[in-house]
N, C-alpha and C positions, 0 to 999 in steps of 0.2 A: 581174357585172363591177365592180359598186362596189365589195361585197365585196373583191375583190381588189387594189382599189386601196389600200385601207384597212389590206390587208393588207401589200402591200408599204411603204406607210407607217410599220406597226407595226415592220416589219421592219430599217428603215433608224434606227429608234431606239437598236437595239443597238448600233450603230455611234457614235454619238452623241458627242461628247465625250471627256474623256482621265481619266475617274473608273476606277480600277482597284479589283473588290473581290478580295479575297486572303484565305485563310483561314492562319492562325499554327499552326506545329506547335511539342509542345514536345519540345527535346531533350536538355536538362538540369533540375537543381533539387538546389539548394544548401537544405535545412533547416532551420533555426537555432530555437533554444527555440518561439519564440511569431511567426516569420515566415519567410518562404522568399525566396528568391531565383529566380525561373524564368526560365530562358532559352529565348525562341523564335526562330523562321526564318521567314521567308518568301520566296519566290521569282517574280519576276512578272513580264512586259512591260512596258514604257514606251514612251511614245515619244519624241521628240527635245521638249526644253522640259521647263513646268513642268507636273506631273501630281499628283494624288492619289489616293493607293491609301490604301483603307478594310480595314483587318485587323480580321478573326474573331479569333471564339476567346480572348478575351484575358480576365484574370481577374476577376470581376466587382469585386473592388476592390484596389486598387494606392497604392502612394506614391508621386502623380504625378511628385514631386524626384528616385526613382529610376529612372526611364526612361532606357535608354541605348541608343540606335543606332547601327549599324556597314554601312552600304553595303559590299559586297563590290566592286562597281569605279569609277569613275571619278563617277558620282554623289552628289550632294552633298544631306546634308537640311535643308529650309528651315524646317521647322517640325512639330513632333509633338501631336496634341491628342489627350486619353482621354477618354473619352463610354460612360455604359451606357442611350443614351437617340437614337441615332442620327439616328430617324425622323423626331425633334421639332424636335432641335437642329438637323440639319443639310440633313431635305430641303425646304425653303420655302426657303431661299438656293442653293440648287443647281439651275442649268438642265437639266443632264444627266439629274439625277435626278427632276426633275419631269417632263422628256420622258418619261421610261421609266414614271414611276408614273401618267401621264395616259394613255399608251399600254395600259398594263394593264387601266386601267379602259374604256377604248372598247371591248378587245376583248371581257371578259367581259361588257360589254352587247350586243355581236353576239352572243356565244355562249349570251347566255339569249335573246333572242330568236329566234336558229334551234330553240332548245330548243321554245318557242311555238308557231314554223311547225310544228316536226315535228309535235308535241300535237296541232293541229286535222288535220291531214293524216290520222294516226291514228286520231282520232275518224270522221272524215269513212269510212272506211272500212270502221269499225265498222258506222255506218249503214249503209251500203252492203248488209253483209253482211246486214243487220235485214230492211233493204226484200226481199231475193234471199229471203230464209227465208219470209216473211210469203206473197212468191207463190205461193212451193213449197205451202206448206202449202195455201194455197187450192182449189190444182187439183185437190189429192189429197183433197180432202172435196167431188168431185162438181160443185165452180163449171166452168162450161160454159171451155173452155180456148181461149184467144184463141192463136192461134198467132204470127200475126205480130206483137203485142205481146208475143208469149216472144222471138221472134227481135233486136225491138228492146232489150229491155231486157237481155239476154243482151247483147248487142253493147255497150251502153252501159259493162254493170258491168265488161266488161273493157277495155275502152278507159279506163275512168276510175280503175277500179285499176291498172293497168299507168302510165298517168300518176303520180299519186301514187304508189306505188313508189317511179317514178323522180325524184319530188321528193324521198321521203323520200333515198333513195340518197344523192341530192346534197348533201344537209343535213349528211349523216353525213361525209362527204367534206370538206367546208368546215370542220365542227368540229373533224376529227381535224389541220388545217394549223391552224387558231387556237387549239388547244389546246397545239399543238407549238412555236408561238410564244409562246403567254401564258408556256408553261414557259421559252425562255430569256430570257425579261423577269426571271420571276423567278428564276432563278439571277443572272440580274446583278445585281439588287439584292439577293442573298443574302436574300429573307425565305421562301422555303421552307423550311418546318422537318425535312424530309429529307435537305436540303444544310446543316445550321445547328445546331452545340449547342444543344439547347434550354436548358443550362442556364447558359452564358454569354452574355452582357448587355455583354460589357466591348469596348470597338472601340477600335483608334487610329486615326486623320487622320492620316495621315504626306503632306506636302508636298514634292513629290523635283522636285530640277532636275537634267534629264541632256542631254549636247553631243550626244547622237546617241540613237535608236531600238536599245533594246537589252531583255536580259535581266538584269534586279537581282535579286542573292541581300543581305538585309537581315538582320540578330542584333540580335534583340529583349533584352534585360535586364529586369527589373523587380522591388521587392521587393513582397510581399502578405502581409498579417497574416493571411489562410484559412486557414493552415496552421501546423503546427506538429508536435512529437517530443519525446519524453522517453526518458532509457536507462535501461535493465533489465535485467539479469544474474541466470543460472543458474549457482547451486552445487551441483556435481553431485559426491557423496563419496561412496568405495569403502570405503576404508580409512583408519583415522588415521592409517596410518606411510605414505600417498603422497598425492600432490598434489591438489589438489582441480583438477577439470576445470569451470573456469571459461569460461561460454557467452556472449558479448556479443548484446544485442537492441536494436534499434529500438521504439518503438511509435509509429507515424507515422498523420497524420488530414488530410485534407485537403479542404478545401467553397471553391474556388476558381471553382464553374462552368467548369474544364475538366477535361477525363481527363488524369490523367499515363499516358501509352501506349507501355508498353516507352522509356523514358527513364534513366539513367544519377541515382543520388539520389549525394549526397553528405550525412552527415548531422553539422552541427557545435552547438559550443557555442557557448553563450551567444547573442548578439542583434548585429545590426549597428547602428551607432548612429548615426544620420546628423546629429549634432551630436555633435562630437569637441573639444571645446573643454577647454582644461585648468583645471581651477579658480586661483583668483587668491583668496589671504588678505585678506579685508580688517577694518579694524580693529574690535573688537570694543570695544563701549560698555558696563561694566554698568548698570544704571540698576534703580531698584525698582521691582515689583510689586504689585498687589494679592494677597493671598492667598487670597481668594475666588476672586477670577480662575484664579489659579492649580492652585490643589483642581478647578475644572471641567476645566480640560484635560485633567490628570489623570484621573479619572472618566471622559471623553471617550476618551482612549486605550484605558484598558479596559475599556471599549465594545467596541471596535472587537477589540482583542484577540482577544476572548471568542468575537467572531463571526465573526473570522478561524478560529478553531481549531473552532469550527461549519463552515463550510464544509469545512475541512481533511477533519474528517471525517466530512461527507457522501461527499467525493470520492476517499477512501479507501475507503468501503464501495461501492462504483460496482463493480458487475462487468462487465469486457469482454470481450467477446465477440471476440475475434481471430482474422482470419487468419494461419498463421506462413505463412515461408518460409524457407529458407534461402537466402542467397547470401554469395560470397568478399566479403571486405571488406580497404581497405588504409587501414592509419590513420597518420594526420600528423599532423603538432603544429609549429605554430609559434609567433612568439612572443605571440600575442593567444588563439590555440583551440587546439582540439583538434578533428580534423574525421575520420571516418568516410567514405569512398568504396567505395562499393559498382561490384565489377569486373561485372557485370553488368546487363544494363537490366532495367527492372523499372514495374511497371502499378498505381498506386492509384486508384482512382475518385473523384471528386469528393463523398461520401456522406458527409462528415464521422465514418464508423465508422473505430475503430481499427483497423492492419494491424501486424503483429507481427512483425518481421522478424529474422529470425538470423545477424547480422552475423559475429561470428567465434568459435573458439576460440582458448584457450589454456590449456596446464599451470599451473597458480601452487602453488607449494611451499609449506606451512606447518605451521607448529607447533600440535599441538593438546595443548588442556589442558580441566580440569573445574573450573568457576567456582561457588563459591555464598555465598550471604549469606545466612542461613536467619532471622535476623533479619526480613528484609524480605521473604523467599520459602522457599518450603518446598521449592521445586525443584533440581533442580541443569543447569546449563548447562554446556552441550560450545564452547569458544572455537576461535577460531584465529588464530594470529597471523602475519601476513604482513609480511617486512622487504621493502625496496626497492621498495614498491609505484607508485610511481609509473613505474616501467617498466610498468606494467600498462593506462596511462592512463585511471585511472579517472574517471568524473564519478559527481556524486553521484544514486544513485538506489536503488530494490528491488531485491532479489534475492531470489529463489525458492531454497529449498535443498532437495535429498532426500538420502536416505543410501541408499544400495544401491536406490536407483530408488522409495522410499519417498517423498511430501513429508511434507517433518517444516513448514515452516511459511515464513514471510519475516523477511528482516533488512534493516537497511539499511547500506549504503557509502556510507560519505562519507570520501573522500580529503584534504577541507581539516583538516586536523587539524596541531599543529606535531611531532607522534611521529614517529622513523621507524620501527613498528610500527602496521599498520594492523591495529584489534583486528575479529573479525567473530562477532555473537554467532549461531551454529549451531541452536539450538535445544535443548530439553529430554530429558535422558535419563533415563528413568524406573528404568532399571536402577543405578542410582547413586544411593542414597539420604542423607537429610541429617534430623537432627533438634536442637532447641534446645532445652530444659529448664531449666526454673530450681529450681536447689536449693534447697528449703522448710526445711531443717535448716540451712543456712549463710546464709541470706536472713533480716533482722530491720533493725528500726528501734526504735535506744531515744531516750528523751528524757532532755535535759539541763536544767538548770538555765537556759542561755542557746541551749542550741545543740540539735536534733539530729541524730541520727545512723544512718546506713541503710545496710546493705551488704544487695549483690545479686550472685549467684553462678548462673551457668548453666554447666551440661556439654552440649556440643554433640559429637554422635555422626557419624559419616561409613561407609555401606558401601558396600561395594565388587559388586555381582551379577553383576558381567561375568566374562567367562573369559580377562579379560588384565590386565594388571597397566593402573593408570591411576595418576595423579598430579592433585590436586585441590587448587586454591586456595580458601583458605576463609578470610574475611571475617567479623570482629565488629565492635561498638565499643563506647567508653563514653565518656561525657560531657564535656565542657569546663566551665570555669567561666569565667561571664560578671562575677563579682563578688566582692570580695575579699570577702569572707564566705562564701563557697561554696569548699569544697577538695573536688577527688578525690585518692585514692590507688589507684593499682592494686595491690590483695591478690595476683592469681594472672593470669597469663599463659598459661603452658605454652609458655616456649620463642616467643611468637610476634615478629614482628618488629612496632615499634610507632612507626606516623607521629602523635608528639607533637602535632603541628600542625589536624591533623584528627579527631585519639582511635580513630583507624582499627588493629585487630589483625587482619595478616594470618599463614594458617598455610599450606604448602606437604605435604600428606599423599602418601605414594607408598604405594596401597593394592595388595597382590595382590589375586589373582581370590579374593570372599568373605568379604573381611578387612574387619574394623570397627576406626575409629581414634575414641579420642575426647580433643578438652581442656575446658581447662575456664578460664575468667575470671569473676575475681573481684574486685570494686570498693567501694570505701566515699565515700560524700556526707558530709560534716558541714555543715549550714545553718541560718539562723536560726530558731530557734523559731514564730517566729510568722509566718512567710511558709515560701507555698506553693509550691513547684518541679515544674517540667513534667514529671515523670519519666513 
């Protein structure tokens, strides 16, 4: 009977108080470079007055300034606190919740001590059994057999097992209602880790005043730096004379401590910035420096440089391991991003592994051509040029390219450019060959009395291995002069067209299938005798 009083005590706990816990579902998530924006819900009873409802689920870290609530009726919110520390911060000032967690512990001390009772009861049994053996055995080895102490202890052992039995029965009975209590103790304080992400930590305090006893639907907001996306694009080429079938991709990661579960992404550019303030000029003082001073910053920055483009590419060489998927996607633009919405819900795990997502396609038209500067590369490069690209709304990222379902290798797009030809280098075709030579009969340097004097003459060869006619820009140069005592002339061109400005000769070759084109440039240095030039 105590038991049960105790029981019914445990029981009036859950009632206790106007502490609501509530677990956060999420239903959206907006993307952005290097944070997200997640939208959650909750939906829960209240009663008339002021209450607090403790929300699950929530991201293990957040930027408290972006928190935004939206009561769906007539309740009002008094106050929102974030905490990934609940137990510490908030249940020592909470009566409710001390009831409930003092109750918890009374009961599992009932219920290891019925654990106890049952144990000796069992044991006692055992014995039991020992003593019934020991006499059997005696009889049966000839000891003269008492009858009426068979009949008593006969009588005894089942009077006394049937007893205990019915202890143990009862014990079993008692534990299975305090067990069934201890469990909604703890589903009210959400510390079951079967009812409970294990792997979010993140809680709000939300403080709600409501005119009557109702049902509140509540829209969570928040931004979280857990997450983040980069875009990446497939160039998928058949043919030079049609469109390249350009792939749009995600590759999104997320370590928020909650699942995104069948939820609607949105994936945008750039970053939200929650100090929007415009810059203000102000007056600029020069004043001198130290030079020494100056040389370390110097030095300092390329430092940092150095170890920039170290990283860079370490994380260049980082292989991911992706899941794809595809889904429809509709893209917008307005006047601050560019944003990706995916028409479909869709599930990332909280495992911070990359997921690959195949956003959309599209046709893009472009011009191909054959690039080389044999100078600098012995290769020759297949280009493409794409006009109006910014209908394409590209951001800057990788692309993967194959030709006829082959990968030839990656290039990058980058849109910020002031052209309106966005160039895209394709990759190397080895059926188009390129060679530089320099003529040893028309190459010499004589000396003069003040000055000398060097000419250098290369024939540069171009074939053609393909079975279709191609057309190939091809790229020389030859030198500037940094000092009036330094003169070029150009000897020999061949027809090329010539950017003065940078000593740049380009030639435009329209080779048929097997056809070999060659020209040839030819230059003269006259410079001072006794200084040495970088040739």
């Amino acid at each position: 009977m105590e038991y049960l009083k105790i029981l019914f005590f445990m029981t009036g706990a859950l009632m206790y108080g106007q502490n609501t816990f509530t677990k956060a579902t999420v239903k959206s998530v907006n993307v952005y470079y290097n944070v997200a924006e997640i939208y959650q819900t909750i939906k829960t009873d209240v009663p008339e007055g002021i209450s607090e409802i403790v929300v699950n689920n929530i991201s293990n870290e957040l930027m408290e300034e972006s928190i935004q609530l939206s009561p769906s009726s007539n309740a009002s919110i008094i106050s929102v606190q974030y905490t990934t520390d609940y137990g510490k911060e908030y249940n020592q000032s909470n009566d409710a919740v001390m009831k409930i967690q003092d109750s918890i512990k009374e009961i599992e001390d009932i219920v290891d001590k019925l654990d106890i009772t049952k144990s000796t009861y069992l044991k006692t049994i055992e014995l039991l059994d020992k003593n019934k053996a020991t006499y059997e055995i005696s009889t049966t080895e000839g000891i003269k057999l008492d009858v009426p102490g068979l009949i008593k202890l006969i009588d005894y052992y089942n009077t006394k097992r049937i007893e205990l039995n019915d202890k143990i029965f009862l014990i079993d009975r008692q534990k299975e209602q305090y067990v069934l209590t201890l469990d909604k103790l703890i589903k009210k304080r959400k510390l079951n880790p079967e009812e409970q992400n294990k792997k979010s930590t993140g809680k709000l305090i939300i403080q709600l005043l409501s005119s009557k006893a109702e049902t509140v639907s509540v829209g969570i907001k928040y931004l979280t730096s857990n997450a983040s996306w980069y875009p990446m694009y497939d160039l998928e080429i058949k043919e030079t004379n049609k469109p390249i079938n350009l792939v749009y991709k995600a590759v999104v990661a997320q370590k928020t401590g909650i699942e995104w579960d069948n939820v609607k992404l949105t994936f945008s550019s750039g970053n939200p910035d929650l100090y929007n303030q415009a810059p203000v000029l102000k007056a600029w003082i020069l004043k001198y420096v130290d030079s020494e001073y100056l040389k370390s910053l110097q030095r300092a920055f390329k430092d940092q440089v150095m170890k920039l483009n170290t990283i860079q590419s370490i994380i260049g060489e980082t292989n991911l391991k992706n899941e794809e998927y595809n889904i429809n996607t509709s893209i917008n633009e307005n006047q601050l991003n560019i944003s990706f919405d995916a028409d479909i819900p869709y599930t990332i795990a909280s495992n911070g592994k990359p997921y690959n997502i195949r956003l959309a396609e599209n046709s893009m038209p472009a011009t191909y051509k054959y690039y080389a500067v044999p100078k600098l590369d012995s290769e020759v490069y297949l280009m493409a040029e794409v006009s109006q690209y910014s209908n394409y709304y590209f951001l800057r990222g990788e692309a993967n390219i194959t030709i006829n379902g082959d990968y030839v290798g990656k290039t990058i797009i980058d849109p910020n450019q002031i052209s309106d030809v966005l160039h895209l280098s394709i990759g190397k075709d080895k059926r188009v060959n390129v060679k530089r030579e320099k003529v040893k009969e028309l190459t010499s340097t004589k000396l003069f009395s003040s000055y000398n004097e060097s000419v250098f003459t290369y024939d540069i060869s171009v074939r053609n291995n393909k079975n279709t006619e191609i057309a190939v820009q091809l790229k020389d140069q030859y030198p500037l002069s940094s000092s009036n005592d330094i003169t070029i002339d150009l000897l020999e061109t061949d027809h090329a067209n010539d950017n003065k400005e940078l000593g740049v000769l380009t030639w435009i070759l329209n080779l048929k299938p097997n056809e070999t084109k060659k020209v040839r440039v030819s230059y003269k240095i006259k410079y001072h005798k006794d200084k040495v030039l970088n040739l």
